[in-house]
C-alpha positions as CSV (number, residue, x, y, z in Angstrom):
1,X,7.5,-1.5,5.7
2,X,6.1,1.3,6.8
3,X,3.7,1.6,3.7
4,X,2.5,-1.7,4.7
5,X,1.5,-1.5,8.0
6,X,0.0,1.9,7.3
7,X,-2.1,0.5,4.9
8,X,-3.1,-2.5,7.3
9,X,-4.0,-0.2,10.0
10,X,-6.9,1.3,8.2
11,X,-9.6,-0.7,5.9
12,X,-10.6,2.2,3.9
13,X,-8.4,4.0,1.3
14,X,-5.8,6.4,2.6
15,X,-5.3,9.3,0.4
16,X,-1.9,9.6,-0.7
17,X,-1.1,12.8,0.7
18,X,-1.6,11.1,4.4
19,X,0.4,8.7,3.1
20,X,3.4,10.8,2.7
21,X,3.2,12.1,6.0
22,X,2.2,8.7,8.0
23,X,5.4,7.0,5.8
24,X,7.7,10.0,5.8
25,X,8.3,9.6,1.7
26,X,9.0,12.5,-0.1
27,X,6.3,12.7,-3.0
28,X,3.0,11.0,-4.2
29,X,5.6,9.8,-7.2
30,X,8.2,8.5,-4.3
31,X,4.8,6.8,-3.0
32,X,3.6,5.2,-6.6
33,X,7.0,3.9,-6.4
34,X,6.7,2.0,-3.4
35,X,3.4,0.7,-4.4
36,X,4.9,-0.7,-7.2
37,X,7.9,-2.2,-5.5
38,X,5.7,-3.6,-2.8
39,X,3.5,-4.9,-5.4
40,X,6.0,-7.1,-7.4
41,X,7.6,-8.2,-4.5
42,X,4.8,-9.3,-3.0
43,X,3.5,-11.0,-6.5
44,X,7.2,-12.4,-7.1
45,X,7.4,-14.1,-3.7
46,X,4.2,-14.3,-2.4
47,X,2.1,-14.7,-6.0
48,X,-0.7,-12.7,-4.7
49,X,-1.7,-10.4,-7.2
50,X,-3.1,-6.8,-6.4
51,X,-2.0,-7.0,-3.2
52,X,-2.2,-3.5,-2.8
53,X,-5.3,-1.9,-4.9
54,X,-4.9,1.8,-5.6
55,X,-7.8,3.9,-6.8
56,X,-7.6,7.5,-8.5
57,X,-8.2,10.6,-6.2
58,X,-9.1,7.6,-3.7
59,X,-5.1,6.8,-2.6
60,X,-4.3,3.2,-1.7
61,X,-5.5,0.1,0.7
62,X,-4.8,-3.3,0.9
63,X,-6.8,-5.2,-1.0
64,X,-9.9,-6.2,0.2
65,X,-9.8,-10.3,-0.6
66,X,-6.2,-10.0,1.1
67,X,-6.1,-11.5,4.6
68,X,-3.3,-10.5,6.9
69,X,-2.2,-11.8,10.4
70,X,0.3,-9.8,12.6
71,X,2.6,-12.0,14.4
């Protein structure tokens, strides 16, 4: 959840370094990981797909045709 909400918080990329140390995982493969769990959950239950678009030396953000409310 964490992941998530970091990446909500910022419409940009966020390089994945920051995002070890915003999310408190352990490696950029410990991050891929989650990015990839996130995305199939979200895909499986959701079916939105790309949800969360990832771009080389970039890092990750939520994809920019995804529209999120916080309740």
């Amino acid at each position: 959840m964490k992941l998530v909400t970091t990446l909500m918080a910022s419409k940009k990329y966020v390089p994945t370094r920051a995002l070890i140390d915003l999310t408190g995982l352990s490696s950029v493969k410990s991050v891929q990981s989650a990015v990839y769990e996130v995305r199939q959950a979200v895909e499986k239950k959701l079916k939105v797909q790309n949800f969360i678009d990832g771009w080389q030396d970039s890092g990750y953000r939520i994809h920019p045709n995804v529209i999120l409310k916080k309740e």
